[in-house]
C-alpha positions in Angstrom: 0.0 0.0 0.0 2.6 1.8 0.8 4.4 1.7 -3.0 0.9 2.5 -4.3 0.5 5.3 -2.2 4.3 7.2 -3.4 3.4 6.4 -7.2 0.0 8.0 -6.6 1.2 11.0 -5.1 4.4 11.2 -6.8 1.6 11.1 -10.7 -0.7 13.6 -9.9 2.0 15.8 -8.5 4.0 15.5 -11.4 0.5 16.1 -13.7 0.1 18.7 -11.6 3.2 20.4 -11.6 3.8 20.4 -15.5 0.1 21.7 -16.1 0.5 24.3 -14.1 3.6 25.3 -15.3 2.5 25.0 -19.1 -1.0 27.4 -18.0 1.6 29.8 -16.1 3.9 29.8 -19.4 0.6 30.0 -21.6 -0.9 33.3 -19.1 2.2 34.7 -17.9 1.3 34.3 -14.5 4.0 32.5 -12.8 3.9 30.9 -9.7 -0.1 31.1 -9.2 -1.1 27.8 -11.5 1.9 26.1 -10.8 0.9 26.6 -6.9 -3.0 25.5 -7.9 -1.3 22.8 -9.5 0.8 21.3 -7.0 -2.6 21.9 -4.4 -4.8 20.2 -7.0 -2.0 17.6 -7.3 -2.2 16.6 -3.5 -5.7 17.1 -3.0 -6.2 14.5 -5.8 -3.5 11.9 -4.2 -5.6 11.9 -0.6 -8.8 11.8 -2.7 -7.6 8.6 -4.4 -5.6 7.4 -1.7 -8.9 7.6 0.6 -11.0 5.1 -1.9 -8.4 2.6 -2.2 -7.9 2.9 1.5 -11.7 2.7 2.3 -12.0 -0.1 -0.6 -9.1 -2.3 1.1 -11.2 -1.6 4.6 -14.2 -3.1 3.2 
C-alpha cells in the first residue's frame, strides 16, 4: 500500500506540476497555476488514496 501510495502521489504531482507550469507559461502568470497545480495535485493523491484505502477496509 505503501508503493501504491508514493506512485499516486508522486503522478498527480508530477501532472500537476507540468500543467501548471504550461497554463503559467501560456498566461504569464507565474507561480499562481503552478501553486494550484501542485494543491490540485495533492488534494487528488488523498482523494484517491482515501477510496483505495476505504475499498481495502471493506
Amino acid at each position: 500500500m505503501a508503493l501504491e501510495f508514493g506512485f499516486i502521489v508522486g503522478a498527480f504531482l508530477i501532472a500537476g506540476i507540468q500543467i501548471g507550469g504550461w497554463l503559467d507559461d501560456q498566461l504569464s502568470s507565474r507561480p499562481f497555476f503552478l501553486t494550484a497545480g501542485v494543491l490540485l495535485g495533492l488534494l487528488a493523491s488523498f482523494s484517491v488514496f482515501w477510496r483505495i484505502y476505504r475499498w481495502q477496509s471493506d
